[in-house]
Each structure stands twice: as C-alpha cells, then as structure tokens.
DOZAMAR-508654 format. One record per residue (C-alpha): x, y, z; residue in one letter. Coordinates in steps of 0.001 Angstrom, whole numbers, plus 500000, padded with zeros to 6 digits. Example, Ala and Ser with C-alpha at 12.3 -4.5 7.8 and 13.67 -1.06 7.14 Angstrom:
512300495500507800A 513670498940507140S 
***
This chain:
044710031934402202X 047220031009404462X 050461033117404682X 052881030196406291X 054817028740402909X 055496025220403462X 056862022596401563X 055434022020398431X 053756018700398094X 053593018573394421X 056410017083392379X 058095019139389783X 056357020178386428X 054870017599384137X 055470014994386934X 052986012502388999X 049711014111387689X 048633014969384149X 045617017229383394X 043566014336384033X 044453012571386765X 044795009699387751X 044594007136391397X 045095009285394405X 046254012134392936X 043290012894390501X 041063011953393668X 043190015367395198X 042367016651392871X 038808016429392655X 038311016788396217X 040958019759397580X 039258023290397824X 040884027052397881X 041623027898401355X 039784031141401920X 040481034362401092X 040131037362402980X 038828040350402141X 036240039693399981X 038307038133397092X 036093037359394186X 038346036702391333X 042346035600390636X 044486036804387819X 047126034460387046X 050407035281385155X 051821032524382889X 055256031712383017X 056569030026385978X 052827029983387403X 051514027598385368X 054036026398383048X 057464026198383435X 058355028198380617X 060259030889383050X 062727028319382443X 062926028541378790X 062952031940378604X 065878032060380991X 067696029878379077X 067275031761375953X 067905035619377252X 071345033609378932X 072378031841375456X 071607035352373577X 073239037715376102X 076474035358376300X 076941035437373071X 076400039146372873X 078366039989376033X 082022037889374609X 081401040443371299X 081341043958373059X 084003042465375274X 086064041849371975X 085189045172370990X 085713047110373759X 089459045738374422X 088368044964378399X 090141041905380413X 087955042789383097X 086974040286385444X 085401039496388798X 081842040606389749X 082590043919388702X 082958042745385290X 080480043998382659X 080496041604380526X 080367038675382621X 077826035879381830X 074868036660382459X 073198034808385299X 070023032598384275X 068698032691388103X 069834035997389534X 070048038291386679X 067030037063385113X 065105036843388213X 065585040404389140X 065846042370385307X 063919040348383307X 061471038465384497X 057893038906384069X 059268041953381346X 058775042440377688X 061278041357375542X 062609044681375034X 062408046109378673X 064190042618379842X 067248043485377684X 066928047299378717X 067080046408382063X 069442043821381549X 072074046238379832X 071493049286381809X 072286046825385178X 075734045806383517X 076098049899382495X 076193048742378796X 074578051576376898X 073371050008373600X 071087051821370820X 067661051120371156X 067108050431367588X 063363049676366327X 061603046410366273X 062042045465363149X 065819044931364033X 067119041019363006X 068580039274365674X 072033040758366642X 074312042666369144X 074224046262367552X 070595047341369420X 068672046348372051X 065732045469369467X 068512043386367999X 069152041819371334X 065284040872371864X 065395039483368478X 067449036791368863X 066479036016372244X 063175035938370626X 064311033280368003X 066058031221370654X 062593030866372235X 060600030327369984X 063085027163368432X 063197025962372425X 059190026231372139X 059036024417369461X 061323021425369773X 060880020921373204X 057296022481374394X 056696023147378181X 055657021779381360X 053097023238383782X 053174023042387483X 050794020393388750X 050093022605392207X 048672024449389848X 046441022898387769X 044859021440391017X 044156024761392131X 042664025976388829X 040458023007388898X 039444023837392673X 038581027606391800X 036467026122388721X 034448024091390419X 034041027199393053X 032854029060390287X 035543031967390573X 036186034407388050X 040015033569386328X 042157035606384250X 045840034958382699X 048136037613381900X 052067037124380178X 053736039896378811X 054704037337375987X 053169036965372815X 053336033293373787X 050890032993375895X 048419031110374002X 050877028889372527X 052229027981375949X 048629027304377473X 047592025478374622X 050791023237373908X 050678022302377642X 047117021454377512X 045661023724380107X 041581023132380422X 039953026275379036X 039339027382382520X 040265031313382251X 037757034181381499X 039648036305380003X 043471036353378280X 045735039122377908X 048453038412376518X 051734040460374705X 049662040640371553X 046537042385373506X 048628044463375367X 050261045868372530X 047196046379370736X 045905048669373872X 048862050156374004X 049323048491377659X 052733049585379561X 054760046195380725X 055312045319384207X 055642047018387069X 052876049126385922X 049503047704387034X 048033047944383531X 047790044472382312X 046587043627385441X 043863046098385689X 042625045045382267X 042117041285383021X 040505042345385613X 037993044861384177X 037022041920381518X 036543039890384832X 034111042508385696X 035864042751389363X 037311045672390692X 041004045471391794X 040386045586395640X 038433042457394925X 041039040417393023X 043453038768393567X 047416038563391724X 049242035046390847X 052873036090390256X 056709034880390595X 058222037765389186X 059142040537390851X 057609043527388737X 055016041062388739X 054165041424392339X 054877045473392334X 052407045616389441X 049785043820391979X 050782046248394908X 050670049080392726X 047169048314391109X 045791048376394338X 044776043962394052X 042978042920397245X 046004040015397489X 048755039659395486X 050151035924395917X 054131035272394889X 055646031936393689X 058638031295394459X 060254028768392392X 063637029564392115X 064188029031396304X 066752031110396597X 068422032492399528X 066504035986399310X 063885034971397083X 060823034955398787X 061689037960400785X 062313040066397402X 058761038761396492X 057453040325400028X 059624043729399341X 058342043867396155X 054500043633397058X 053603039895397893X 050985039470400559X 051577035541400782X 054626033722399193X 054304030027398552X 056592027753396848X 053819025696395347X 049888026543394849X 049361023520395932X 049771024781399567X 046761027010398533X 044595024275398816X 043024022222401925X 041119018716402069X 037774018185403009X 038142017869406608X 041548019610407391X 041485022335409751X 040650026088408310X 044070028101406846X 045682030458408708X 044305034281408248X 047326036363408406X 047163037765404636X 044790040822405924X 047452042187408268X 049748043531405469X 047108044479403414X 045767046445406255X 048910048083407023X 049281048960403331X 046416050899403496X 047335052657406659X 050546053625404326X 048871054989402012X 046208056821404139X 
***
C-alpha cells in the first residue's frame, strides 16, 4: 500500500455511491483492486466508527452535548469564573478533545480520560449509574442516551472510499474483521447497510464478555484476529483513532493504516506518533485501476525500523 496520502477522491459519506452502485462509479467499483501490501499481509481488521461509517461524528456530538451540560454544573458548584484555555470547565471540544481522549475508547474510559485531562476528579460510580453529573458512570450514561436517540432518529452514513475497498478485498478473497469498542457496532453496520463482508465481529458486547481491556491495549485487536485465523505480523489495522493506532503498534500488526478524517493541522502526524505505518485521508486512495502504475512501497521502511527498535 502506498504511504503518499493524497486527496481523497471520494465524496463525503452517504454521497455519489450507494452500496450498489451505480454508472461510473459502481463500474469503480467493480473494477479498482487493493494496492499491495507488503510484508506478507493476509488479512485487515477494520474498526467501525469513522472507518466505515461516520458515526465518529455522532458520538462526538453526543460526549460534547453531555459534557457541556455537565461542565456549566461543577462550574456552578465549584464557584470558578475561570476562563481562557486554562479553564476547566470550558466546553469541551468535539474535534480536539474528542479526537485525542475519547476516541476509539469505551464509554467509560472516554469520560475518564476526558475528566482527568481537564483535572476534574469525579467518583467513578458503577454502571448501573442513570445519566447524570455526580460519577463518571453517570457521565457515560447520558452520553450513552444522547447516542443512542441520535442513532435512532437520524441513523449514519458510511464512507464510500470504503465500501469500495471492502468490495475490492472481497472479491480478493481476504480475510476481514471489524472491531468498535461500542456496543453499537452491529446496529451501525446494519442500519447503514454494509454487505456482510466481515469474518468475524467484535464488538463492545464481545469484548466485555471476554473480559477484553479497551484501546490502547492490543486486545480487541488480537482477538479479531485469532478468529481470522492470522497471526498479528500478518494483519493488518484500519483505524482513525489514536489509541486505535497504538493498539495496532502495540499488538505487533504487520501494518497498521490511520484515517484521517478530521484534517487537522497535526492530525495525521499524531496518527504516525501514535503507531500509523500509512495515513490516508480516504481508503479510497488504497485502491488502483486496472492498468495504473503499481503503488508506492514505502510502508516496510517503518515497520522495519520498528523492529530494529525493539531488537
């Protein structure tokens, strides 16, 4: 795959191409191939939101909406004017502070993160908390219930770069996985109307039941790939989050690709820092024509540096 990001082609989720397809673009997409990997790679894990649907979005919009509200209460309570970026209880920012506490998390470590970044030093409560400001459970509760009413009036969008690629690695007979550490994840793929392309699924609900530590650890990863019957080395990570990409680096993943969608000024080098091999804006730019000239090889020369790291 190649390691220059360029422009994404693609329009912007649940635009110009369906899961269909029609005209020129369903002819793409019936036609473009994965650009190959190096290495050996056999099989892809793909996380969920923000990969393929658009749903890093939603959940953005609900952590802000519950945080806000929770933010203007200990504020209230705690008697503090404070203002400025050294304000605690500022809003909290849907692209940066979700971007680089929350994302990819679950529920609970998001708001963990979240309050221990602002200094705010909340109970932890239990999960069987009701929505609320007095715990952190409380916190993830009614984010939780902001979500879920988002999901359910307004559904998601997936990323059309996407589904083209999933339909190219079909048809090239690779292995596919999807992770999310939300309990969502099934919902999302199925209200979108993903083709039943993936292997395997593990999800929030699985991950619980295993007993599965959230991003950065490797774990979920490691399991999607064990029911993929492929061995790390030989896989390869899908990710725009940032623990999502240490999670690949740490689990030892052959090639750990970040998305970045949000195109912000540091973005795709805090996906690099963090553990991407390759950062793309689009996985459409994964893809060649029949025809085109072979990808550029340049992935192998981090991984083999990270090996010489680590000896």
């Amino acid at each position: 795959m190649s390691s220059a990001a360029t422009e994404p082609e693609e329009t912007g989720p649940g635009e110009g191409e369906d899961a269909v397809g029609t005209g020129t673009a369903a002819h793409r997409a019936e036609t473009a191939v994965p650009v190959r990997c190096p290495h050996g790679i056999r099989a892809v894990v793909f996380d969920t939101d923000g990969v393929i649907t658009d749903s890093a979005r939603v959940h953005a919009a609900a952590w802000k909406r519950a945080f806000d509200v929770c933010l203007e209460t200990w504020r209230a309570r705690s008697g503090d004017p404070g203002t400025g970026p050294r304000d605690r209880f500022r809003p909290f920012d849907a692209d940066e502070d979700y971007r680089r506490h929350v994302d990819g998390k679950s529920r609970i470590d998001g708001a963990v993160a979240f309050l221990a970044s602002r200094g705010l030093d909340l109970p932890p409560g239990t999960p069987r908390d009701p929505p609320g400001d007095d715990t952190a459970w409380a916190v993830a509760a009614r984010k939780e219930k902001l979500f879920t009413d988002a999901l359910r009036d307004h559904g998601v969008d997936t990323w059309p770069g996407t589904l083209r690629l999933l339909r190219a690695l079909r048809r090239a007979g690779t292995p596919m996985a999807v992770i999310s550490a939300s309990r969502h994840a099934r919902e999302l793929l199925s209200g979108a109307g993903i083709p039943e392309v993936f292997d395997a699924v593990v999800d929030g609900h699985e991950a619980a039941r295993l007993g599965l530590p959230g991003k950065p650890d490797p774990a979920v990863f490691l399991e999607a790939a064990r029911r993929l019957g492929v061995p790390a080395p030989e896989a390869a990570v899908v990710e725009d989050a940032l623990a999502g990409v240490e999670a690949g680096r740490r689990g030892g993943f052959g090639l750990v690709v970040g998305v970045d969608r949000t195109a912000g000024p540091t973005s795709a080098e805090d996906l690099r820092e963090h553990g991407a091999d390759v950062v793309v804006r689009d996985l459409a730019e994964l893809l060649t024509e029949p025809g085109d000239g072979p990808g550029e090889q340049n992935t192998g020369r981090r991984n083999a540096g990270r090996r010489d790291e680590e000896g």
